[in-house]
Structures are given as structure tokens and as C-alpha cells.
N, C-alpha and C positions, 0 to 999 in steps of 0.2 A: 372069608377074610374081608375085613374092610377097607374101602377105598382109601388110602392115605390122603389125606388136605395138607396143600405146601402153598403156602403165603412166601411170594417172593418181592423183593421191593427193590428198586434199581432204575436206572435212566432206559429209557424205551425209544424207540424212533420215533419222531423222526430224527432225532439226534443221529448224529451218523457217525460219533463216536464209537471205538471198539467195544468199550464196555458196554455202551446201549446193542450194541449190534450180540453179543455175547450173551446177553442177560436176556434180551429177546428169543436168543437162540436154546439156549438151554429153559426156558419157560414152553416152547415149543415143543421140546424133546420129555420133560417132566409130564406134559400133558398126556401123554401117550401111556403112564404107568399111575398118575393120581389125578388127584381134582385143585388147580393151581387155580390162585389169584394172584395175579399178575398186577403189585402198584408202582406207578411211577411219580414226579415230579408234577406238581401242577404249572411251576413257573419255569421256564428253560432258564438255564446260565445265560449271564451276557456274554452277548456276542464279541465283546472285545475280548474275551479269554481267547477264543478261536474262532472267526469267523466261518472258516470253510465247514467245521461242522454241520451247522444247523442248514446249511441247502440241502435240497433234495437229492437226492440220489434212485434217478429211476431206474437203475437196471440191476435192483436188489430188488429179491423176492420180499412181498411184503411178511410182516412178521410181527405175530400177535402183539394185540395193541393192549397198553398196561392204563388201569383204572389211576387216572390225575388225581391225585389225593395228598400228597406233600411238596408245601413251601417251603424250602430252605430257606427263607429268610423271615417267616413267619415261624415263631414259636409254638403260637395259637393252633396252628396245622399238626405241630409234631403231636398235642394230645391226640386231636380227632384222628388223627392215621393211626394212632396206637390203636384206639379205641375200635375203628374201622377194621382193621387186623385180625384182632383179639373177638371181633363178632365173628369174624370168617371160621375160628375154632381151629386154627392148624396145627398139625400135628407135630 
């Protein structure tokens, strides 16, 4: 049987938001049964949305780091991460 390929895309830490800590988490846990690419955000949200996010938080395990590949604020990006994705072949 072959290895399944899971292309996952989502906010990665350092953000220290739940969903980055979640999507880190389960890309972690995925690795363990397939071959995961892991993309995240090239540019972080501003910090005026929520500042406490983006500190650091050292006394969380670190937690696979996700290939910077989408601006949200660049359109331009949204092809090449399709594109990027779509080479990884996932299943």
C-alpha cells in the first residue's frame, strides 16, 4: 500500500494562536501515518488584531514548522501556493 501525501495549509507558530497551535498539532500527529506538507502564511496578521499572539511562548514544545508560502494580502501568492500544493501531488 502507498504512502498517502496530505498537503495541509493553515497558520503555524510562532503564532500562538489556537488554530496555529492545532494545525501544528495535528500536522505532527498526520506525519506519523503519511507524507504531510505542511504550508503556512508568508506574512503574519497585524499585530493590531491581537497583539499577545505573536510573542513567543517558550514553554510550548516546539512544533513542526510549516513551509511560508501564502500572502493573504497578495493575490499573486494565492496562484503560486496553488501551484506549489498541486506539485506536492496530495492525495
Amino acid at each position: 500500500m502507498a504512502i498517502r501525501k496530505i498537503a495541509l495549509l493553515g497558520p503555524a507558530p510562532p503564532d500562538r494562536g489556537g488554530i496555529a497551535r492545532e494545525t501544528a498539532l495535528l500536522a505532527r500527529e498526520l506525519a506519523g501515518a503519511a507524507e504531510v506538507a505542511y504550508f503556512t502564511f508568508s506574512r503574519p496578521y497585524p499585530r493590531w488584531l491581537d497583539p499577545r499572539r505573536f510573542d513567543l511562548a517558550p514553554d510550548r514544545p516546539p512544533a513542526p514548522a510549516g513551509e511560508p508560502l501564502l500572502d493573504y494580502r497578495s493575490p499573486r501568492s494565492w496562484r503560486s501556493a496553488a501551484r506549489r500544493i498541486a506539485s506536492f501531488e496530495p492525495d
